[in-house]
C-alpha positions as a Markdown table, in Angstrom:
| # | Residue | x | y | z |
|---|---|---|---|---|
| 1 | Unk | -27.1 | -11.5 | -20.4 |
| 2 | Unk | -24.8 | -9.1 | -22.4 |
| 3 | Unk | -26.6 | -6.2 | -24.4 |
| 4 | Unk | -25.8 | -6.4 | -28.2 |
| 5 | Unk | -22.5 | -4.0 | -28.8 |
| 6 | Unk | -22.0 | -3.2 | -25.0 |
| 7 | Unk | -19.4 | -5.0 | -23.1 |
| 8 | Unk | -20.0 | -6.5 | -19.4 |
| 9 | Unk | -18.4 | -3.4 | -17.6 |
| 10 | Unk | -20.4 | -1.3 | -19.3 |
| 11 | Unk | -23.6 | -3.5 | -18.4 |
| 12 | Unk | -22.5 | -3.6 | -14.7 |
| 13 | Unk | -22.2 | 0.2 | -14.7 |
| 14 | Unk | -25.6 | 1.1 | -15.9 |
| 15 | Unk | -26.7 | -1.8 | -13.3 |
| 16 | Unk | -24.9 | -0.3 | -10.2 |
| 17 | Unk | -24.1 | 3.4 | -11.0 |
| 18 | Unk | -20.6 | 4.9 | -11.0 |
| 19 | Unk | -18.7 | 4.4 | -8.1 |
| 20 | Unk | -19.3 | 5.9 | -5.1 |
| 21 | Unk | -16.9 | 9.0 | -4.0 |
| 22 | Unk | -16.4 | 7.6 | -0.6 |
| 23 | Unk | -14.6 | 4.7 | -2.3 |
| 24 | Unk | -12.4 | 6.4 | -4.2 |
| 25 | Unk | -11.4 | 9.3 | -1.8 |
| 26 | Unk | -10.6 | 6.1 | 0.3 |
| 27 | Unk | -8.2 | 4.5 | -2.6 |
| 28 | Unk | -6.6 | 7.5 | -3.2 |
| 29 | Unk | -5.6 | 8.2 | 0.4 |
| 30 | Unk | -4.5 | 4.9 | 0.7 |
| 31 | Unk | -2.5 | 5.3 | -2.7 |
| 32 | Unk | -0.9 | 8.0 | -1.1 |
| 33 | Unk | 0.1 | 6.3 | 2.0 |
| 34 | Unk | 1.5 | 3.4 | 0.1 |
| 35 | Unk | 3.3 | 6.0 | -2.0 |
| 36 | Unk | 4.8 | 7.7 | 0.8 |
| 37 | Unk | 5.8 | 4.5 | 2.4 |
| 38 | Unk | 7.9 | 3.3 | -0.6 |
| 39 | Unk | 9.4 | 6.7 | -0.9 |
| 40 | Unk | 10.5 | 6.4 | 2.4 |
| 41 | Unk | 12.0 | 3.3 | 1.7 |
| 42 | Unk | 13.6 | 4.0 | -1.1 |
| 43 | Unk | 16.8 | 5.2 | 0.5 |
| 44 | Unk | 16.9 | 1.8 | 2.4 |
| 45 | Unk | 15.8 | -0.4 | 5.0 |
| 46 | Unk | 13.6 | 1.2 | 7.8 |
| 47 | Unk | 11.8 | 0.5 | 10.9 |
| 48 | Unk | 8.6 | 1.6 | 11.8 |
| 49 | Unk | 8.9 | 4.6 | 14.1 |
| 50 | Unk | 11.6 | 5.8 | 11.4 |
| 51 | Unk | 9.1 | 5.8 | 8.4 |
| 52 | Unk | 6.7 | 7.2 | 10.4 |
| 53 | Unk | 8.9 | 10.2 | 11.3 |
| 54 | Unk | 9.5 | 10.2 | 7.8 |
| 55 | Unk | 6.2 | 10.1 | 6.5 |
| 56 | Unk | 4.6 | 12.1 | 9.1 |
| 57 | Unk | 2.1 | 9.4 | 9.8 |
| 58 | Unk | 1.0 | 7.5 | 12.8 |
| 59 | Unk | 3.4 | 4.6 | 13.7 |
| 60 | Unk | 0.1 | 2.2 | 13.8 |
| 61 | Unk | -1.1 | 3.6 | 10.7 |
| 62 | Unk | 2.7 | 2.6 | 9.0 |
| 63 | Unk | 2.9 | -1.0 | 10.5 |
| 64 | Unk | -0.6 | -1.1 | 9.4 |
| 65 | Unk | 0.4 | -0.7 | 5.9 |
| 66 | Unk | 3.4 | -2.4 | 6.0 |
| 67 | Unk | 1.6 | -5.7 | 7.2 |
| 68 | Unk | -0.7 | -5.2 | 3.9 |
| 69 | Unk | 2.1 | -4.6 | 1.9 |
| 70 | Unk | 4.4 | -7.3 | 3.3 |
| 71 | Unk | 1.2 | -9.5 | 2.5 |
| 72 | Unk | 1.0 | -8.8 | -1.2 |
| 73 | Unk | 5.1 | -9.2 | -1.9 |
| 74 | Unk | 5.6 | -5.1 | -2.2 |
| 75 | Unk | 7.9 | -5.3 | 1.6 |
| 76 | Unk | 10.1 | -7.9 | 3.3 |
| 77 | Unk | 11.6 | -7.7 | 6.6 |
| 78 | Unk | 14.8 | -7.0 | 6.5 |
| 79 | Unk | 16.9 | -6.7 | 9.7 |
| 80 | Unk | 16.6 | -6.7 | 13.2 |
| 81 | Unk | 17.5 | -3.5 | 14.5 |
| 82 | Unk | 16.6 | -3.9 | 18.5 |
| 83 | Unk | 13.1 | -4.6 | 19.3 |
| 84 | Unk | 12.2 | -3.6 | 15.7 |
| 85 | Unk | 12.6 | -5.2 | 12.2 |
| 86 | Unk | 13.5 | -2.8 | 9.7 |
| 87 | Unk | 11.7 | -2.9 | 6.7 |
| 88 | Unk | 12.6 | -2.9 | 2.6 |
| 89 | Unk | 11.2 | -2.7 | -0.6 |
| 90 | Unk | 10.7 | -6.1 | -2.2 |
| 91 | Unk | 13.9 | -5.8 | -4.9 |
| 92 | Unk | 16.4 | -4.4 | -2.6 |
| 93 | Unk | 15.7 | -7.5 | 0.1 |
| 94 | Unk | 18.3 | -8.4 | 1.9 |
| 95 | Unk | 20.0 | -11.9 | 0.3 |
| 96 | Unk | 19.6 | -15.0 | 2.9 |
């Protein structure tokens, strides 16, 4: 049940407590991975070891995020280049 001139996030928040800074360390490194990812990309379509060179981060950690991303319509594959698809930003996908 609502409280009289409160609205339900501010009900849940009194309820649970502000969020946890674990949680949003965690979002904000991810942010920042993501981030670094598309910048990456922004020049073009890349594989995985080339982002990660890039980037500076662990190639499991790109393909990782690339899977996520891929998942939500942020990356498509792009090309094959050898054993490794190159990736690309969403808008600048290749046309079939």
């Amino acid at each position: 049940m609502v409280q009289e001139g409160k609205t339900p996030l501010q009900v849940l928040k009194e309820r649970r407590g502000p969020v946890p800074r674990q949680l949003t360390e965690q979002v904000r490194r991810n942010n920042a991975v993501k981030s670094a990812i598309r910048k990456a990309l922004a020049s073009g379509p890349k594989s995985v070891p080339e982002i990660a060179e890039m980037t500076g981060l662990p190639a499991a950690q790109v393909f990782w995020f690339l899977m996520s991303m891929r998942k939500y319509g942020q990356v498509v594959e792009d090309s094959q280049d050898g054993d490794y698809f190159r990736y690309a930003l969403a808008k600048e996908a290749k046309s079939p």
